[in-house]
N, CA and C atoms as an extended XYZ file, in Angstrom:
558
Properties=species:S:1:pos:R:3:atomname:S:1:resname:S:1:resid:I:1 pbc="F F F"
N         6.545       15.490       -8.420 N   UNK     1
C         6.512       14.241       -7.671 CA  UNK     1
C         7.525       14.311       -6.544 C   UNK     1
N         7.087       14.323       -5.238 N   UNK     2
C         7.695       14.329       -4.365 CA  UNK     2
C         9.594       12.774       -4.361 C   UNK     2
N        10.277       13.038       -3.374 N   UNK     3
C        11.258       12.050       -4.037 CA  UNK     3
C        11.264       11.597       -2.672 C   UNK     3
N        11.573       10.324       -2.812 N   UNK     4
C        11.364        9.329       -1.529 CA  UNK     4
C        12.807        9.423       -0.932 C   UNK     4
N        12.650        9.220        0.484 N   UNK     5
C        13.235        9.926        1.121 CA  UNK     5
C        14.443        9.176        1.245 C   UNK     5
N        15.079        8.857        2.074 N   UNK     6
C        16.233        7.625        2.825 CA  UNK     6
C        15.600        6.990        3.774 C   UNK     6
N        15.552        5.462        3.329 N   UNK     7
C        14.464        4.637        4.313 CA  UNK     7
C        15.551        3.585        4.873 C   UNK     7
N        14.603        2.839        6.021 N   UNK     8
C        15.200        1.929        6.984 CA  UNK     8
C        14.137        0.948        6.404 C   UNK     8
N        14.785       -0.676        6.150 N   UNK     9
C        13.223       -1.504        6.541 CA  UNK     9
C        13.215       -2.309        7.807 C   UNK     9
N        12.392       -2.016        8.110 N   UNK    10
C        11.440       -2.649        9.522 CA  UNK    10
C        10.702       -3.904        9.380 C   UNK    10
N        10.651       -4.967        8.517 N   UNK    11
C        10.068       -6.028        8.207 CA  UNK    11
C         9.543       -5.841        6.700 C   UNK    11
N         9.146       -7.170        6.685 N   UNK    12
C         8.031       -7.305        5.735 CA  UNK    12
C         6.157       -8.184        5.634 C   UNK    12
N         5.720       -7.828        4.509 N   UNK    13
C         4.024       -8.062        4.842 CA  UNK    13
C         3.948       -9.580        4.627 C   UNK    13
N         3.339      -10.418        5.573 N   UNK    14
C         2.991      -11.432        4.861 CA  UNK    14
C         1.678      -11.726        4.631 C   UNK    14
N         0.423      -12.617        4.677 N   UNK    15
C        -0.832      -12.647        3.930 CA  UNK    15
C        -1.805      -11.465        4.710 C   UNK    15
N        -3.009      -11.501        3.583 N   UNK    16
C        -4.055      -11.038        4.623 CA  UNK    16
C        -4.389      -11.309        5.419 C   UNK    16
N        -5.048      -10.446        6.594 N   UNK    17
C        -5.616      -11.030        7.695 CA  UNK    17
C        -7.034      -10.351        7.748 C   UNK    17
N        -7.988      -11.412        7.155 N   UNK    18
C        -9.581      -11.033        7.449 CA  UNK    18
C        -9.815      -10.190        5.890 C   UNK    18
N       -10.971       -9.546        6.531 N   UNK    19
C       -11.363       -8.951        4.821 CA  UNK    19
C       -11.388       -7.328        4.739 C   UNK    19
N       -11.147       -6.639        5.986 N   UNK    20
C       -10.861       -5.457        5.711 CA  UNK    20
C        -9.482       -4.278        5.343 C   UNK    20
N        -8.455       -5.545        4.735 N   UNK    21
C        -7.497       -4.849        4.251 CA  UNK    21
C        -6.379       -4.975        5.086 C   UNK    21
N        -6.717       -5.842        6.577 N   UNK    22
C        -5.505       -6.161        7.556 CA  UNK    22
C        -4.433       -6.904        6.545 C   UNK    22
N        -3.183       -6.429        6.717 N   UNK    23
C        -2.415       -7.661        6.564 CA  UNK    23
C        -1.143       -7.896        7.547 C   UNK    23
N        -0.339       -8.913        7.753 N   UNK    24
C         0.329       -9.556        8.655 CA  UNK    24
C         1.452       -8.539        8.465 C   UNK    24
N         2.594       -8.185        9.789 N   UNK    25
C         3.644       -7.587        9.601 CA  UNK    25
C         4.655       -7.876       10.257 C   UNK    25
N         5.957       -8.692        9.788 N   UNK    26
C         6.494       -9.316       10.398 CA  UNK    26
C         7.791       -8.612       10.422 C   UNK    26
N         7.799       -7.653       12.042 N   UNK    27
C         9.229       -7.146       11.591 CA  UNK    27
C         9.940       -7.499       13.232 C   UNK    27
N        11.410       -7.109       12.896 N   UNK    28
C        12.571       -7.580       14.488 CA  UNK    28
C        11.740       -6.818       15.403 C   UNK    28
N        11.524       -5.363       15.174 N   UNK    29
C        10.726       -4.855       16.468 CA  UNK    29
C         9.561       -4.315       16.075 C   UNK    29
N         8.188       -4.140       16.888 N   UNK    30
C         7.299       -4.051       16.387 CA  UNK    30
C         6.955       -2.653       17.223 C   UNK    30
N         7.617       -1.233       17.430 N   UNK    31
C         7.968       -0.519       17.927 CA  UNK    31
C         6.270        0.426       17.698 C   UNK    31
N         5.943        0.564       18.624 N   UNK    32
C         4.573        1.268       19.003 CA  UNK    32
C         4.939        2.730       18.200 C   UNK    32
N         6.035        3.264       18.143 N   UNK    33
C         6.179        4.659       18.174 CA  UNK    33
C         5.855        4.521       16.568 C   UNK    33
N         6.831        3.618       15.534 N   UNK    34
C         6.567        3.653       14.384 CA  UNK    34
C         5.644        3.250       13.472 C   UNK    34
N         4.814        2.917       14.631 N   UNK    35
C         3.244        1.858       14.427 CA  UNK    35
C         2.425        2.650       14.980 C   UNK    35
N         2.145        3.954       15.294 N   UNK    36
C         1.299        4.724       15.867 CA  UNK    36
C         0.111        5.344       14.451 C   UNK    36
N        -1.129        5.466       14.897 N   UNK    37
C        -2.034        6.034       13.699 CA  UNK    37
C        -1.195        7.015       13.810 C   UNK    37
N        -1.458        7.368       11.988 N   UNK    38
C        -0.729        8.432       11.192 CA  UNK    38
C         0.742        8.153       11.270 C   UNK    38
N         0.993        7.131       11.492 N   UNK    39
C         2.519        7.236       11.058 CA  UNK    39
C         2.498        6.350        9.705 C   UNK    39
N         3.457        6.996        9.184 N   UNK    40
C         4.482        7.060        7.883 CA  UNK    40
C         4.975        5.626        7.575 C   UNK    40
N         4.806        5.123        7.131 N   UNK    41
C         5.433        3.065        5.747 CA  UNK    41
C         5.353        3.861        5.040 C   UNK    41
N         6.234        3.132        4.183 N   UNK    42
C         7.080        2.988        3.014 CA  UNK    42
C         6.684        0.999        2.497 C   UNK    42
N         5.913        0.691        1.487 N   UNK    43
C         5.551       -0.524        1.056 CA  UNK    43
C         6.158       -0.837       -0.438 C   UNK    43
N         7.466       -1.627       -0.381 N   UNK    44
C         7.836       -1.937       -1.729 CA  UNK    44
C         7.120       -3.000       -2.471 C   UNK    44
N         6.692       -2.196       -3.294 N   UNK    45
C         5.824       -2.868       -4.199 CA  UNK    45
C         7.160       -3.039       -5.385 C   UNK    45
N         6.373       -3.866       -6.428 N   UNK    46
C         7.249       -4.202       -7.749 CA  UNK    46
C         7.523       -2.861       -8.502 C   UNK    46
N         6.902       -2.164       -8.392 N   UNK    47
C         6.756       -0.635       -9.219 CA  UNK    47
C         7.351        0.228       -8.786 C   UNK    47
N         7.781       -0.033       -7.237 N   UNK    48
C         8.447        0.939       -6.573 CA  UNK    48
C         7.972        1.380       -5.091 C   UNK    48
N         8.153        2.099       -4.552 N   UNK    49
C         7.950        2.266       -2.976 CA  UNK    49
C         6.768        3.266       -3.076 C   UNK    49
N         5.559        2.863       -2.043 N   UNK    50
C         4.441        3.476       -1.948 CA  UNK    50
C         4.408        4.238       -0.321 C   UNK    50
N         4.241        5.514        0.266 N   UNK    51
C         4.065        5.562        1.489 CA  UNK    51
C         2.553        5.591        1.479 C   UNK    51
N         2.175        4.822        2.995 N   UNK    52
C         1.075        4.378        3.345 CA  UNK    52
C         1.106        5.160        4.573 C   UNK    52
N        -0.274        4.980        4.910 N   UNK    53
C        -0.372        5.728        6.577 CA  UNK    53
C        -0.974        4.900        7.438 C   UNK    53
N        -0.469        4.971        8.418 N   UNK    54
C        -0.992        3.778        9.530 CA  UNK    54
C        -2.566        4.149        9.957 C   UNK    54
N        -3.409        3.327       10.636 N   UNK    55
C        -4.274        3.677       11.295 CA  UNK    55
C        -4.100        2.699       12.215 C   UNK    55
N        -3.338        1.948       12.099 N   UNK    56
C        -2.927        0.766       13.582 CA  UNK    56
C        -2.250       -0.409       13.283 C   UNK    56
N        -1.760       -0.772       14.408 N   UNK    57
C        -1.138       -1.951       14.068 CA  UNK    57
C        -1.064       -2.637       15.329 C   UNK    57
N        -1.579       -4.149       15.736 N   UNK    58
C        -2.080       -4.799       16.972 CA  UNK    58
C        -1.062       -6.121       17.096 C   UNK    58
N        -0.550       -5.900       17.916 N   UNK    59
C         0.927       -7.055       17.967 CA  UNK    59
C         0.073       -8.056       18.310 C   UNK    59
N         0.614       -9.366       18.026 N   UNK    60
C         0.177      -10.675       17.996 CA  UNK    60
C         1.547      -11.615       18.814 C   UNK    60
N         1.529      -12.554       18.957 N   UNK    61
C         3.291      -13.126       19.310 CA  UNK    61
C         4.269      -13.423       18.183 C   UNK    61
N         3.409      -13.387       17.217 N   UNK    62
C         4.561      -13.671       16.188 CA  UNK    62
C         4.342      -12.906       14.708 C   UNK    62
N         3.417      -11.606       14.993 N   UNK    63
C         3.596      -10.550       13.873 CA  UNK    63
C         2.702       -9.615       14.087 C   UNK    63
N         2.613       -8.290       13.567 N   UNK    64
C         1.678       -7.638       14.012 CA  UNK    64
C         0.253       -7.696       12.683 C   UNK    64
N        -0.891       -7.304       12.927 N   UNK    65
C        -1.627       -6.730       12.455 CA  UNK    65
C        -1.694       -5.260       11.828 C   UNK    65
N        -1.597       -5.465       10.519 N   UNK    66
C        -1.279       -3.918       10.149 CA  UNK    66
C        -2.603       -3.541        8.913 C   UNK    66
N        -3.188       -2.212        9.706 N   UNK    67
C        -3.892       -1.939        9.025 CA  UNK    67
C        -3.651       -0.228        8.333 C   UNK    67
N        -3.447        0.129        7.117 N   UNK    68
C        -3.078        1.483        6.646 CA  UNK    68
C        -4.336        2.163        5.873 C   UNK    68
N        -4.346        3.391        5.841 N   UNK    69
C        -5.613        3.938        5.300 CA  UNK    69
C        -5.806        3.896        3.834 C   UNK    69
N        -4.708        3.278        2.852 N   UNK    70
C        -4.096        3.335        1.323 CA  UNK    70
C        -5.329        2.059        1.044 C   UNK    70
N        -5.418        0.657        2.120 N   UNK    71
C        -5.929       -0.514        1.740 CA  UNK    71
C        -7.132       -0.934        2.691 C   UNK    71
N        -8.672       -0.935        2.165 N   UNK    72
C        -9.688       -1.069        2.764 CA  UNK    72
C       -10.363       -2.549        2.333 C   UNK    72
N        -9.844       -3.429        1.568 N   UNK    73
C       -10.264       -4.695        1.120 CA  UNK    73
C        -8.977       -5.900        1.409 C   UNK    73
N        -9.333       -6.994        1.325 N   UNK    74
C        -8.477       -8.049        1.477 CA  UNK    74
C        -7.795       -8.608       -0.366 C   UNK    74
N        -8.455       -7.614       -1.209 N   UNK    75
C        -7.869       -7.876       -2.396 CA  UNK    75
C        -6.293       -7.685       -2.241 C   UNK    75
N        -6.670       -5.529       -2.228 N   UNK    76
C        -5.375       -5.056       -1.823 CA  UNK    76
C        -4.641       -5.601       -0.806 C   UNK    76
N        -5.062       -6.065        0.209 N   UNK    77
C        -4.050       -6.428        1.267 CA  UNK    77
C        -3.593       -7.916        0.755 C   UNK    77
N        -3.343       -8.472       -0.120 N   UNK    78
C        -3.105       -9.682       -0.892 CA  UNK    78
C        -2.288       -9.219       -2.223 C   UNK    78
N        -2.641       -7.749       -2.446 N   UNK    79
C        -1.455       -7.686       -3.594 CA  UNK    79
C        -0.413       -6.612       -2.923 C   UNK    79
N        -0.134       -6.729       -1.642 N   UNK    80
C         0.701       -6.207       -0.811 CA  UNK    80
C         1.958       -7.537       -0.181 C   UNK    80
N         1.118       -8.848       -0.418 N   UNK    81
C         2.186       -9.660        0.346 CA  UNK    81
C         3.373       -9.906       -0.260 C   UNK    81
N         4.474      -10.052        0.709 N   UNK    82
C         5.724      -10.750        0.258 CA  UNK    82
C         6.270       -9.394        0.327 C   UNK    82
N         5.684       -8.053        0.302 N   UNK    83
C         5.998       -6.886        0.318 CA  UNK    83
C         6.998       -6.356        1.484 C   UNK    83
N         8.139       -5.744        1.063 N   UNK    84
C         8.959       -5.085        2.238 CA  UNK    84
C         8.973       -3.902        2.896 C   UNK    84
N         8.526       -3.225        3.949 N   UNK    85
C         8.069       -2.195        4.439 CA  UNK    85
C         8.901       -1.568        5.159 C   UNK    85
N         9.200        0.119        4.895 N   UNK    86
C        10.434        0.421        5.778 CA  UNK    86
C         9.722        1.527        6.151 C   UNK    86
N        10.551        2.683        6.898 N   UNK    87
C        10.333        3.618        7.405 CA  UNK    87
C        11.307        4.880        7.065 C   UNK    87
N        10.910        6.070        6.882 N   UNK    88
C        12.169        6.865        6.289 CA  UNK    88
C        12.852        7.301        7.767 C   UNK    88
N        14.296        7.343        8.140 N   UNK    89
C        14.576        7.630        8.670 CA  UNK    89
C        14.646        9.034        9.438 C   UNK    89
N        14.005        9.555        8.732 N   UNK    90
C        13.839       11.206        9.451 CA  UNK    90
C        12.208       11.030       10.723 C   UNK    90
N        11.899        9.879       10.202 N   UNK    91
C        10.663        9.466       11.228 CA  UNK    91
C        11.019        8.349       11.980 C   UNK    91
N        12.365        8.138       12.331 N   UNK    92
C        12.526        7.658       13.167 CA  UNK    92
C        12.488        8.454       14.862 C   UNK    92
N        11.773        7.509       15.879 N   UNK    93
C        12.345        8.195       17.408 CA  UNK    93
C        13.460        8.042       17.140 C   UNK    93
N        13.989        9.455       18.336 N   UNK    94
C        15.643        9.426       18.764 CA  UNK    94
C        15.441        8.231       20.109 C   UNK    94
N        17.058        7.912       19.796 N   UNK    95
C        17.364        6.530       20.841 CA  UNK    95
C        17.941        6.995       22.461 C   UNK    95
N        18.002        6.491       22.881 N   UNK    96
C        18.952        6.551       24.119 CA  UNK    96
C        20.407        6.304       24.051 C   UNK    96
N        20.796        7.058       24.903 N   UNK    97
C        22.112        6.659       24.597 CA  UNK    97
C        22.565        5.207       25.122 C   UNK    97
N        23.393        4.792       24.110 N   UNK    98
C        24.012        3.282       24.302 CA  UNK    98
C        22.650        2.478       23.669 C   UNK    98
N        21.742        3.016       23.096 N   UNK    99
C        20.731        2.303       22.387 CA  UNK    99
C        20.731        2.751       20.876 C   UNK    99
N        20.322        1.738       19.906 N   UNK   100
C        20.178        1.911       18.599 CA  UNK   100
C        18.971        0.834       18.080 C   UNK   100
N        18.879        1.013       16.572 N   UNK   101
C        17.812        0.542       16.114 CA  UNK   101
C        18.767       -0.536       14.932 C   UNK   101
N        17.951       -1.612       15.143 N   UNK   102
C        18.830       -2.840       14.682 CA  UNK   102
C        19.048       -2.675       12.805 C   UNK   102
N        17.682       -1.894       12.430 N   UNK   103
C        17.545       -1.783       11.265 CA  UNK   103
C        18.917       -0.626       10.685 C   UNK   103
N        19.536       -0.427       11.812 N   UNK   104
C        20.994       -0.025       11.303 CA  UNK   104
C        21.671       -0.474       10.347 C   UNK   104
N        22.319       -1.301       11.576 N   UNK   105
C        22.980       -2.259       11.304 CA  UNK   105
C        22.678       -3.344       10.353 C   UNK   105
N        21.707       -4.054        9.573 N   UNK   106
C        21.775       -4.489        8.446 CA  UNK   106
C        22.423       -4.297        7.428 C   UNK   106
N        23.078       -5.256        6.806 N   UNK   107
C        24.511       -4.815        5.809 CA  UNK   107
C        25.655       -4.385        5.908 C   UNK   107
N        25.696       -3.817        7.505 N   UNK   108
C        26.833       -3.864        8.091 CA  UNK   108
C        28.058       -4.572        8.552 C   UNK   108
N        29.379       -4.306        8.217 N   UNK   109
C        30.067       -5.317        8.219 CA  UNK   109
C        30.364       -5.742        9.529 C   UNK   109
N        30.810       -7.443        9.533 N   UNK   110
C        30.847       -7.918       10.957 CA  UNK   110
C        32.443       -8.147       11.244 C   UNK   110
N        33.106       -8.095       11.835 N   UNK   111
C        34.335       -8.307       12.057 CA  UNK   111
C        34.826       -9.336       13.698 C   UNK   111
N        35.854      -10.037       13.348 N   UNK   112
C        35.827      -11.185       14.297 CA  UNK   112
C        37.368      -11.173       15.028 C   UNK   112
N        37.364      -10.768       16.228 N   UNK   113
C        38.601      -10.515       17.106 CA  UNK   113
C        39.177      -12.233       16.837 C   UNK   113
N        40.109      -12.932       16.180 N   UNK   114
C        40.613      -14.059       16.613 CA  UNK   114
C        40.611      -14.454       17.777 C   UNK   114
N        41.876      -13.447       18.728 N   UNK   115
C        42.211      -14.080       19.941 CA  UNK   115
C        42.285      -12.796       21.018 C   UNK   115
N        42.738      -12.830       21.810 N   UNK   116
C        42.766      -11.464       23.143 CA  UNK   116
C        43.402      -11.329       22.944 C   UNK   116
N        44.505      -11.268       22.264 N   UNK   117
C        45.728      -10.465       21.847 CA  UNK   117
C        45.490       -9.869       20.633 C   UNK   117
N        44.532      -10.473       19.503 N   UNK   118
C        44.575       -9.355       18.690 CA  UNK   118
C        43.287       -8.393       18.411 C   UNK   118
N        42.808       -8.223       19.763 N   UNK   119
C        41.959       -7.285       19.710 CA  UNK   119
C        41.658       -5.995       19.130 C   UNK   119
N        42.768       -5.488       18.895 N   UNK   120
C        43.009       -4.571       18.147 CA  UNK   120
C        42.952       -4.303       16.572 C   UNK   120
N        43.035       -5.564       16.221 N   UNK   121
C        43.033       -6.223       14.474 CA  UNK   121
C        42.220       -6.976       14.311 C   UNK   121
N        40.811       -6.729       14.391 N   UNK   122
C        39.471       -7.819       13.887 CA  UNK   122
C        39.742       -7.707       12.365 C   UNK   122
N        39.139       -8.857       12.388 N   UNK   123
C        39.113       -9.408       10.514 CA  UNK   123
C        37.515       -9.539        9.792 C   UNK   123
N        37.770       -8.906        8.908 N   UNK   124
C        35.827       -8.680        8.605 CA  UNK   124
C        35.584      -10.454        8.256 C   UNK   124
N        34.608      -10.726        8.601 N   UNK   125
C        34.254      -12.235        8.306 CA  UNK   125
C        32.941      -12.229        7.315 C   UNK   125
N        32.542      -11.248        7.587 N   UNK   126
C        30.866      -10.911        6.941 CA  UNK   126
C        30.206       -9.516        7.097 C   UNK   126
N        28.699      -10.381        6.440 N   UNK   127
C        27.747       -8.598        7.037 CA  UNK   127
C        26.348       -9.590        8.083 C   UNK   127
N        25.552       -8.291        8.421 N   UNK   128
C        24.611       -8.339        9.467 CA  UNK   128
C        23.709       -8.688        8.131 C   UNK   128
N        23.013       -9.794        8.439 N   UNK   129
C        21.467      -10.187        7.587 CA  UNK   129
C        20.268       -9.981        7.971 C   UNK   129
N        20.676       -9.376        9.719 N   UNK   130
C        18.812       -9.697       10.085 CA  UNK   130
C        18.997       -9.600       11.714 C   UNK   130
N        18.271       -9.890       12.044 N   UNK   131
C        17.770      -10.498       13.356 CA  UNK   131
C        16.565      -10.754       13.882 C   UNK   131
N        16.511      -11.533       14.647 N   UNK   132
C        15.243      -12.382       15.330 CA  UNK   132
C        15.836      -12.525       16.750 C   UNK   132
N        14.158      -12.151       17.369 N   UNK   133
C        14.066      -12.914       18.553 CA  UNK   133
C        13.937      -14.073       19.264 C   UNK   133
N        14.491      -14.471       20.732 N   UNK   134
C        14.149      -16.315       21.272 CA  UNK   134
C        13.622      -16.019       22.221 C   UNK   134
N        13.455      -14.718       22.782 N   UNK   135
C        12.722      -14.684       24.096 CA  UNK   135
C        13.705      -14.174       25.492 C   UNK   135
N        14.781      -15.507       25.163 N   UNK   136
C        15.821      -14.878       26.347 CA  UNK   136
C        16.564      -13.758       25.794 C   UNK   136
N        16.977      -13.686       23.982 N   UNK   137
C        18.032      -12.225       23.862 CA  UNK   137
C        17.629      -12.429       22.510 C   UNK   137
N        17.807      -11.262       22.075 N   UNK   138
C        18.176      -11.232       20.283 CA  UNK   138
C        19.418      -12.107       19.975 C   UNK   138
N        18.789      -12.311       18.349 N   UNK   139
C        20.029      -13.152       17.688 CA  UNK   139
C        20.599      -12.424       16.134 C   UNK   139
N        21.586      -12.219       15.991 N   UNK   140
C        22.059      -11.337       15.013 CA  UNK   140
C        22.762      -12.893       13.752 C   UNK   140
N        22.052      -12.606       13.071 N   UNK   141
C        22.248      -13.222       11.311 CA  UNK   141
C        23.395      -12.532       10.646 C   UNK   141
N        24.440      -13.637       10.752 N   UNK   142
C        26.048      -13.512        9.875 CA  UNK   142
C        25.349      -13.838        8.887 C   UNK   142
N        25.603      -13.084        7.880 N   UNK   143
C        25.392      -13.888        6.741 CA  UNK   143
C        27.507      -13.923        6.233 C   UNK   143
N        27.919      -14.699        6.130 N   UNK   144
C        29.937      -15.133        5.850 CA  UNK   144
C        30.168      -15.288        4.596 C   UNK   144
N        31.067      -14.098        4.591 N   UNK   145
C        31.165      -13.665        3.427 CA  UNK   145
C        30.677      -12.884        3.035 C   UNK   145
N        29.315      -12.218        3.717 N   UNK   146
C        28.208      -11.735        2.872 CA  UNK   146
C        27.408      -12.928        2.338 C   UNK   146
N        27.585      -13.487        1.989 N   UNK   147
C        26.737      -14.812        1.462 CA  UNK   147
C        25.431      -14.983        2.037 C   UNK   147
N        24.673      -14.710        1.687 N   UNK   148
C        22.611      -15.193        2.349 CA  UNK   148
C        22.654      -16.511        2.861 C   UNK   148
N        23.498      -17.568        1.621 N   UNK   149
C        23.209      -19.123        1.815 CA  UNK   149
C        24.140      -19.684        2.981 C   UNK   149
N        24.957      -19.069        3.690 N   UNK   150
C        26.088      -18.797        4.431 CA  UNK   150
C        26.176      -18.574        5.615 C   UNK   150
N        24.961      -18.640        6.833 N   UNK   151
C        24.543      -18.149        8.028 CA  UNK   151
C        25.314      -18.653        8.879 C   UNK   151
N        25.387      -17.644       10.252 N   UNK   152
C        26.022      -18.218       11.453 CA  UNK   152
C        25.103      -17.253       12.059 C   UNK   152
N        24.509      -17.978       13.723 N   UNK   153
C        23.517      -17.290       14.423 CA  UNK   153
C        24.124      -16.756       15.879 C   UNK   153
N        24.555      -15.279       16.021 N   UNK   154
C        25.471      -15.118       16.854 CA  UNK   154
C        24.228      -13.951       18.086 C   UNK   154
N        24.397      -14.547       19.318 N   UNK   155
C        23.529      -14.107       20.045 CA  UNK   155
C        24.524      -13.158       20.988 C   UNK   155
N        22.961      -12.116       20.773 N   UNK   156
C        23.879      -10.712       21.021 CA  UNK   156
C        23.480      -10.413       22.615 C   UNK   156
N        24.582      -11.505       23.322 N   UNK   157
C        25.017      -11.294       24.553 CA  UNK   157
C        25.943      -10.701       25.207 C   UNK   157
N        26.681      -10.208       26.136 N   UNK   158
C        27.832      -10.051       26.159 CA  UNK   158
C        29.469      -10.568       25.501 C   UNK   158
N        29.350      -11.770       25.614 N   UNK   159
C        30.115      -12.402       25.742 CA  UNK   159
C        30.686      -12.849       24.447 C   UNK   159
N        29.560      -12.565       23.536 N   UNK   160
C        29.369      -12.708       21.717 CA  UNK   160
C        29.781      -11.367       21.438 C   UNK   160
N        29.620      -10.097       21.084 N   UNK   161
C        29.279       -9.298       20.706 CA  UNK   161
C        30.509       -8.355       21.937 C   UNK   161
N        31.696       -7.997       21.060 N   UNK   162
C        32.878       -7.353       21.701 CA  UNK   162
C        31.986       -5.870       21.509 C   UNK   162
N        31.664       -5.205       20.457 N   UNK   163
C        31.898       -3.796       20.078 CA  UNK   163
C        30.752       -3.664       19.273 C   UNK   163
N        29.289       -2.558       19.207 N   UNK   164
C        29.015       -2.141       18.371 CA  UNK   164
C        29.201       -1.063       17.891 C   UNK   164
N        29.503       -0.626       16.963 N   UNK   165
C        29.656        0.876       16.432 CA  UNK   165
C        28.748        1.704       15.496 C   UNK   165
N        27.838        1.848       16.316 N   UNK   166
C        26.554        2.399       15.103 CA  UNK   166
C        26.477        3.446       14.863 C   UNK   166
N        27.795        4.147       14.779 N   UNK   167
C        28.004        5.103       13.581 CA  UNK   167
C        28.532        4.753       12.763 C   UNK   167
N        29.715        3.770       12.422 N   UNK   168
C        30.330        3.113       11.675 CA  UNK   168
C        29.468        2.504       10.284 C   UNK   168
N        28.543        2.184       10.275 N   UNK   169
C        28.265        0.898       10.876 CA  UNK   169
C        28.909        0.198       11.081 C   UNK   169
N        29.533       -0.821       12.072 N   UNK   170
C        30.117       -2.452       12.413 CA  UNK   170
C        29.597       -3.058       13.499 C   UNK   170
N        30.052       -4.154       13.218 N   UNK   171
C        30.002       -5.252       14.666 CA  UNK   171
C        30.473       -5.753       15.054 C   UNK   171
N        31.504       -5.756       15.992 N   UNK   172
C        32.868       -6.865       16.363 CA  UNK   172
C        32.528       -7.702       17.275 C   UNK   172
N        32.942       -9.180       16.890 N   UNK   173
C        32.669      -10.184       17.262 CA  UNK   173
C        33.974      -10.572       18.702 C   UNK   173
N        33.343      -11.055       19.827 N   UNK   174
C        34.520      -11.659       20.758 CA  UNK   174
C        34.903      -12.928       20.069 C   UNK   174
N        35.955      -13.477       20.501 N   UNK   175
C        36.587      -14.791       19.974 CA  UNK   175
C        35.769      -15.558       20.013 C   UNK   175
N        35.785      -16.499       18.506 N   UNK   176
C        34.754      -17.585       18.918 CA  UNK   176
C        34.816      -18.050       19.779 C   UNK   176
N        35.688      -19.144       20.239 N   UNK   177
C        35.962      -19.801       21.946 CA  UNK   177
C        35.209      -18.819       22.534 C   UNK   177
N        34.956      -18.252       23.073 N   UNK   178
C        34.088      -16.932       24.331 CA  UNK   178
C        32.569      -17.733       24.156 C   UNK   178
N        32.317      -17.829       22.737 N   UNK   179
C        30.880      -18.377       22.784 CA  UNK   179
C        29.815      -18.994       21.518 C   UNK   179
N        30.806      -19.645       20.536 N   UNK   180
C        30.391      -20.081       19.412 CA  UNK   180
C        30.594      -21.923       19.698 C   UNK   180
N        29.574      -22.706       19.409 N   UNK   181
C        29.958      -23.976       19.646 CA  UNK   181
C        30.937      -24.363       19.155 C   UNK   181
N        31.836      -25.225       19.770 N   UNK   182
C        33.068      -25.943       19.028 CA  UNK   182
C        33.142      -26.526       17.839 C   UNK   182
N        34.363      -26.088       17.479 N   UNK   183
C        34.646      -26.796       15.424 CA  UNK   183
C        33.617      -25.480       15.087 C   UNK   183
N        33.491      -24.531       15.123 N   UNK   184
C        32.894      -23.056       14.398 CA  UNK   184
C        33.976      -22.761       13.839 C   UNK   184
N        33.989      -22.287       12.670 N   UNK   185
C        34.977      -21.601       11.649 CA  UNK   185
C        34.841      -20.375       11.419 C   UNK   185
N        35.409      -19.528       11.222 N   UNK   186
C        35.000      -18.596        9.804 CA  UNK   186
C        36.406      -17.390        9.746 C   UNK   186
């Protein structure tokens, strides 16, 4: 039995779509390269991780269409939902430089410069939960503390976002004042 590899996840499935086994795929980027026929998912099922093979996947505005050659009915594509889908990282494209893939950074710790003087001494406040798009920029999910129930929504503009280090993994935060609404804690 082959051994599954080291994966990234890239979203997850939500219902069927139609009756030939489409189902919904809702991930931060919906990256053509890793969505190309014959490419490589990874589908966590309850039993454990299944790789699937693409035969397409058709972006929509708010998820893609994913169809794999493993599921030809809307049964299967219904005992796929709620399902989390990653990608092994050895099938990832290489990035550009000063570019990375967000599915990094998930779980990564976030750290928060107080003030311009102590730039040098960020204080971990949390980890990375996620991210979503608004159209004008991505938004990166504190989860504080680590805590899920615990969110702060920090948009990864300049002015938010001092330092990424995606070899590290981290994320250093500029002072709140720079760009967190007033009375923000953490």
């Amino acid at each position: 039995m082959d051994k599954t590899p080291e994966l990234i996840e890239i979203g997850h499935l939500g219902r069927a779509h139609g009756m030939n086994g489409e189902i919904r795929l809702f991930a931060d980027d919906l990256d053509p390269e890793l969505l190309r026929e014959g490419a490589r998912l990874w589908i966590h099922r309850h039993d454990g991780p299944m790789a699937v093979t693409v035969q397409g996947c058709r972006p929509t505005p708010k998820f893609g269409i994913l169809k794999v050659d493993e599921v030809d009915d809307r049964d299967g594509a219904e005992a796929l939902q709620n399902c989390d889908v990653s990608v092994a990282v050895e099938d990832l494209p290489e990035t550009d430089e000063g570019t990375f893939y967000q599915a990094h950074l998930k779980g990564a710790p976030v750290e928060l410069i107080d003030s311009a003087d102590q730039a040098d001494s960020p204080r971990q406040v949390g980890t990375v939960g996620g991210f979503f798009g608004t159209g004008a920029n991505d938004v990166l999910v504190l989860w504080i503390d680590g805590d899920p129930e615990r969110e702060l929504y920090v948009p990864m503009i300049e002015g938010a976002i001092a330092e990424i280090d995606e070899s590290a993994p981290r994320v250093i935060l500029s002072p709140l004042e720079d760009w967190a609404p007033e009375g923000t804690e953490l």
